[in-house]
C-alpha positions in Angstrom: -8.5 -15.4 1.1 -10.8 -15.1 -1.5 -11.7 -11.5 -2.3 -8.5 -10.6 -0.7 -6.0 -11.3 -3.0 -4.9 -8.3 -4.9 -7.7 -6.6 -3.7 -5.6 -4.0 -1.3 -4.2 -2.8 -4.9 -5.5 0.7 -6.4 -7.7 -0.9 -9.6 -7.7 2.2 -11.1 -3.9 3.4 -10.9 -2.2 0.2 -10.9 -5.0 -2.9 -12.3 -4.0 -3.0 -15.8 -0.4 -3.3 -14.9 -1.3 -6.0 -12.2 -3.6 -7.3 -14.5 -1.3 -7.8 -17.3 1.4 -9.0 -15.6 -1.2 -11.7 -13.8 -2.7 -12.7 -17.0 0.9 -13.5 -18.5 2.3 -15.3 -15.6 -1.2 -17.6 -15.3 -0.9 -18.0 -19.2 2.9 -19.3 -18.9 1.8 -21.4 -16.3 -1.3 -23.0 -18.1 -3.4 -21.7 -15.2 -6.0 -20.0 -17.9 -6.7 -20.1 -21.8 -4.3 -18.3 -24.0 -6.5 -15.9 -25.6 -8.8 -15.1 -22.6 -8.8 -10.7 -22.4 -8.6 -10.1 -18.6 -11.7 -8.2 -18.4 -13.9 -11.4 -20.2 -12.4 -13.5 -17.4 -14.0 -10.5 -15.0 -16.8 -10.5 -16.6 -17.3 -14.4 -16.9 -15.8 -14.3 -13.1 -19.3 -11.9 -12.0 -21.8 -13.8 -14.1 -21.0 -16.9 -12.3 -21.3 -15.7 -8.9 -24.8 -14.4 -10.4 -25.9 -17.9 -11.3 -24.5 -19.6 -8.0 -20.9 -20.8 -9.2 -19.0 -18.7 -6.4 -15.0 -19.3 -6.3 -14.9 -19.7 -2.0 -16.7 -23.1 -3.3 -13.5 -24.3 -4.8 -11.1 -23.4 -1.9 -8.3 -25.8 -3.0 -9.7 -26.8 -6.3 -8.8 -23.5 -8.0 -8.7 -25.4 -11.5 -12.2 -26.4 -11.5 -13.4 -23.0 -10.2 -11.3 -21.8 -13.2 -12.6 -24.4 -15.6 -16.1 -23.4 -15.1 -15.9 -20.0 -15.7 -14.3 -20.9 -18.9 -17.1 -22.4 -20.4 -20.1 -20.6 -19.5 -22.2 -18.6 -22.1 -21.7 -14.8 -21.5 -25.1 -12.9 -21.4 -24.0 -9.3 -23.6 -26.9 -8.0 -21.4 -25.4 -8.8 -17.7 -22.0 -7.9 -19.2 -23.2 -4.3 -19.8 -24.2 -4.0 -15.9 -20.4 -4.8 -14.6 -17.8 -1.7 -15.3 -14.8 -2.1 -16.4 -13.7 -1.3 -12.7 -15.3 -4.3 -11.5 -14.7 -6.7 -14.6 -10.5 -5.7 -13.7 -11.2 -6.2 -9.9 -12.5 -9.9 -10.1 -10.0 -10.9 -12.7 -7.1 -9.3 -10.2 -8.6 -11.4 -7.5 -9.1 -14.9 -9.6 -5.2 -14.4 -10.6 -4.2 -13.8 -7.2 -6.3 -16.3 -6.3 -5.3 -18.9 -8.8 -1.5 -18.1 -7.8 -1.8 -18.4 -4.7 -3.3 -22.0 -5.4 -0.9 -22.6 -7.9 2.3 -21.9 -5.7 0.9 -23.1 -2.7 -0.6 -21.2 0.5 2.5 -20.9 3.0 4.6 -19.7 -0.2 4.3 -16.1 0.6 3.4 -15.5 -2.7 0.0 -13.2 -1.8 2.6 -11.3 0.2 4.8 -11.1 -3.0 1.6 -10.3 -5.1 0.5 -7.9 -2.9 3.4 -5.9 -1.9 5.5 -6.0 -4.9 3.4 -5.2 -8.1 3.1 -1.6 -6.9 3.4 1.5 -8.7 6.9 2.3 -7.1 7.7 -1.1 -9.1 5.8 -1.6 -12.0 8.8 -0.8 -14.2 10.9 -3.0 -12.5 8.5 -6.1 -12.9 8.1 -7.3 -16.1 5.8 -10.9 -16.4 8.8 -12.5 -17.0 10.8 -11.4 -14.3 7.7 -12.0 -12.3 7.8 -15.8 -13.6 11.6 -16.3 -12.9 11.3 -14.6 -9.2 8.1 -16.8 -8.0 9.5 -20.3 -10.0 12.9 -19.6 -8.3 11.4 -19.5 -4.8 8.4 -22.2 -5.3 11.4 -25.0 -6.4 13.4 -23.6 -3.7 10.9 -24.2 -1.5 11.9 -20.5 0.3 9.4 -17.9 1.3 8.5 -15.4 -1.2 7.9 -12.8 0.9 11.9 -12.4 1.5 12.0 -11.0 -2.0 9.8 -7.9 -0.4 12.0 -8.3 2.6 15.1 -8.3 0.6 14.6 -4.9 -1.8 13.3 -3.1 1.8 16.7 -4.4 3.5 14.6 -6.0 6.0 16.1 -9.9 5.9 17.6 -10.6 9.5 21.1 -11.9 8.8 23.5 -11.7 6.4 23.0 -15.3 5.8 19.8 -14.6 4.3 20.5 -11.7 2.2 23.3 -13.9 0.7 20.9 -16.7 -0.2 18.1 -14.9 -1.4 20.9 -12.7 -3.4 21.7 -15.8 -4.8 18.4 -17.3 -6.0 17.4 -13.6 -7.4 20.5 -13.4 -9.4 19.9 -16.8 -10.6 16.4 -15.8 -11.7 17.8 -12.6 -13.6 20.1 -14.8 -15.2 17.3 -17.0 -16.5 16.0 -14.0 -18.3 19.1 -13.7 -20.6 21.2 -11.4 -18.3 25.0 -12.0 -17.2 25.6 -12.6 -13.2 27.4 -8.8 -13.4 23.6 -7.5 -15.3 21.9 -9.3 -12.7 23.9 -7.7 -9.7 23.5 -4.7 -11.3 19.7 -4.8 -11.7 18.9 -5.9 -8.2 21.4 -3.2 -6.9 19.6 -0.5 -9.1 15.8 -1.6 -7.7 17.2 -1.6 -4.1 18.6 1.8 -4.4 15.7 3.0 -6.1 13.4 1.5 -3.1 15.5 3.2 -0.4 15.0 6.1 -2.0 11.5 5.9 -2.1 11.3 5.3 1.8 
């Protein structure tokens, strides 16, 4: 898994978004430091692995992996040999990663990760909303991946649609909006998708 997360996305179009949403959601979620710029974690992320602290080491154990990182001395010299490129690519993975861990395995959320925070959506999903959708599913205990599923109008039943409806609207609402807002954003991103297919 490691390596993979996030790693489908275009780092040049899309990482900063990605990034930037990643970076909020594991700082909202006490996953990393507050004041930790998402290409240091790259860069502190590829130093490691230079000196022998590789994240497939911690499979399950994220935090430590996480912890680690955090406190090693950055050499300005090995810095200067990672691009910015690849300092953006190894914090997108180690947030993917990290979420992943953090919402468990069989939550669908590298599906969510992977297939939602696209270009087609980036002005749909702001950290927040990111935060309420994955919450919303993890203490539901549902598959994230029906998110995905539901904006493509692929859920099998109506059954579905009206409980994954349900928890999404919920999740709007706990960004401030009224039920009739929160109807009214999901219906504007799923028009917006089927016009995009």
């Amino acid at each position: 898994m490691f390596g993979l997360i996030l790693g489908a996305l275009n780092v040049v179009a899309l990482a900063v978004t990605a990034i930037d949403i990643g970076i909020h959601v594991c700082k909202a979620l006490g996953i990393i430091k507050k004041d930790m710029p998402p290409e240091e974690l790259g860069d502190r992320a590829l130093q490691a692995q230079d000196r022998g602290i590789k994240a497939e080491d911690y499979e399950g154990r994220y935090n430590e992996y996480l912890q680690e990182i955090e406190t090693i001395e950055l050499d300005p010299e090995a810095s200067e040999k990672f691009s910015v490129e690849e300092k953006q690519t190894a914090a997108a993975e180690i947030l993917g990663t990290a979420l992943v861990e953090y919402y468990g395995k069989d939550s669908g959320a590298e599906k969510f990760l992977n297939t939602e925070l696209t270009e087609v959506n980036k002005d749909f999903y702001t950290p927040e909303r990111v935060v309420s959708y994955m919450n919303a599913f993890k203490n539901s205990g549902d598959n994230m991946e029906n998110i995905n599923k539901y904006f493509d109008s692929k859920l099998d039943s109506m059954q579905e649609i009206r409980h994954v409806d349900t928890m999404l609207i919920e999740a709007e609402k706990k960004l401030g909006v009224s039920e009739e807002e929160a109807k009214q954003n999901l219906d504007e991103e799923k028009t917006k998708r089927s016009e995009h297919t």
